[in-house]
Steps between C-alpha positions, in 0.01 A plus 500: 500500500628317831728762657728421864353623811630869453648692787595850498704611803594854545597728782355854592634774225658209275233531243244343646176713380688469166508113496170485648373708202691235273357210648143641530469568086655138466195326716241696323696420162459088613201519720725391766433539887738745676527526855681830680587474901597234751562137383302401815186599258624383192231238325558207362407560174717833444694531205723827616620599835607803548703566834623882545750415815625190361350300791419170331539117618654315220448151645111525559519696128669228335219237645206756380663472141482134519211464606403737200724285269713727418868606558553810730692828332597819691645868450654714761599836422755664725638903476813659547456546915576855463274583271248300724557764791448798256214417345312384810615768707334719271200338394432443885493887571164508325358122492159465540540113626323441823822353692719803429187722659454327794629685786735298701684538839865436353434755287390759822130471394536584149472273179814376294425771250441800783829364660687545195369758335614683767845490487662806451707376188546271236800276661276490789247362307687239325687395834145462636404294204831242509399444915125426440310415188777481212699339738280205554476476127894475450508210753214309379675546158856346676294272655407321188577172375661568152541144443182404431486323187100574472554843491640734197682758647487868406627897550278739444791735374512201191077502479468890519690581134480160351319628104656132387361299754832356570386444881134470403526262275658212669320575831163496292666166327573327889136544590406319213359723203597382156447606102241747444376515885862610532464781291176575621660541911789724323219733389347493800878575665481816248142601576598525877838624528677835512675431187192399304165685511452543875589813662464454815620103637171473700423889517655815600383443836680212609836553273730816561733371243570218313887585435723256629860592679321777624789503804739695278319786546379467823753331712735750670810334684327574796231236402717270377659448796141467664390223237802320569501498851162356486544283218898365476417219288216600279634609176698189479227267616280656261744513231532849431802704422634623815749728365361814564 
């Protein structure tokens, strides 16, 4: 089976250790090469890149594929933005990652996850989370070119409960998987996902929760009013309900 040149763009806490997981089981289902980290090291020959920050170069992508013979096909997965800053804010209070434990002077010698986890309250937290690290994540998400015709775009709110595979499906479809090899990347969907027989998205570790519109909850008006100072335009660039 020829597939396209398959690109999987994500940003940090937008399912990325989930689609990685996905993507991983499919190259060991084809014997196909996989390659994780900076398109500055990608090979020639690779068959999968998987970029977790959704820093790619389409045009110099586009010319690998033809060189390879083959068309170019790409998925980006986006998250509601406020559900970006929960979830990172508190999966960065106890990350083990190396850049979040690296003391830093802007931080008044301590790490990103000392500096936060020192905040005396939850808003605090979060606030710190929307100016720093989720912050960067919600602009590099506005930042994106959603008219890329190479590129099948998705939510992770529409991945993260989809038992039909009325996302999956078509997105599995665009990069080029047909008949029974169809079916067989479904299962694989299944295998790895909260709603099939994983339990964990990538392990307990790395996921705090896999819920989607976690905000209601969590979002106080307080916050809201902090998310959309910082971020006027990002439910509506994003395309998310901003009726809150």
């Amino acid at each position: 089976m020829k597939l396209p040149l398959i690109v999987v763009c994500t940003h940090h806490k937008t399912g990325t250790v989930w689609m990685a997981g996905i993507f991983r089981a499919i190259k060991r289902q084809y014997k196909l090469k996989l390659h994780g980290g900076l398109q500055s090291a990608l090979p020639d020959d690779a068959d999968i890149f998987l970029q977790d920050h959704s820093k790619v170069d389409f045009a110099a992508l586009r010319k690998l594929a033809a060189k390879q013979g083959r068309p170019l096909r790409a998925i980006h997965i986006i998250r509601d933005p406020r559900d970006v800053i929960i979830s990172g804010c508190f999966y960065h209070t106890k990350t083990t990652e190396k850049w979040a434990n690296k003391a830093k002077a802007s931080y008044g010698g301590k790490s990103y996850r000392e500096a936060i986890s020192a905040l005396g309250s939850d808003h605090d937290k979060l606030v710190f989370e929307m100016k720093n690290a989720g912050g960067k994540t919600v602009n590099e998400m506005q930042a994106w070119d959603y008219d890329n015709a190479d590129v099948f775009e998705a939510k992770y709110e529409d991945l993260i409960d989809d038992r039909e595979y009325a996302r999956f499906k078509p997105m599995m479809q665009f990069l080029g998987f047909k008949g029974e090899d169809l079916h067989s990347v479904l299962e694989i969907v299944k295998t790895n996902s909260l709603f099939g027989a994983a339990t964990g998205g990538g392990g307990a570790d790395h996921v705090r929760s896999g819920e989607s519109r976690q905000w209601k909850a969590t979002f106080t008006p307080e916050l809201k009013a902090a998310f959309l100072t910082e971020f006027p335009d990002a439910l509506s660039r994003l395309g998310y309900d901003g009726n809150w």
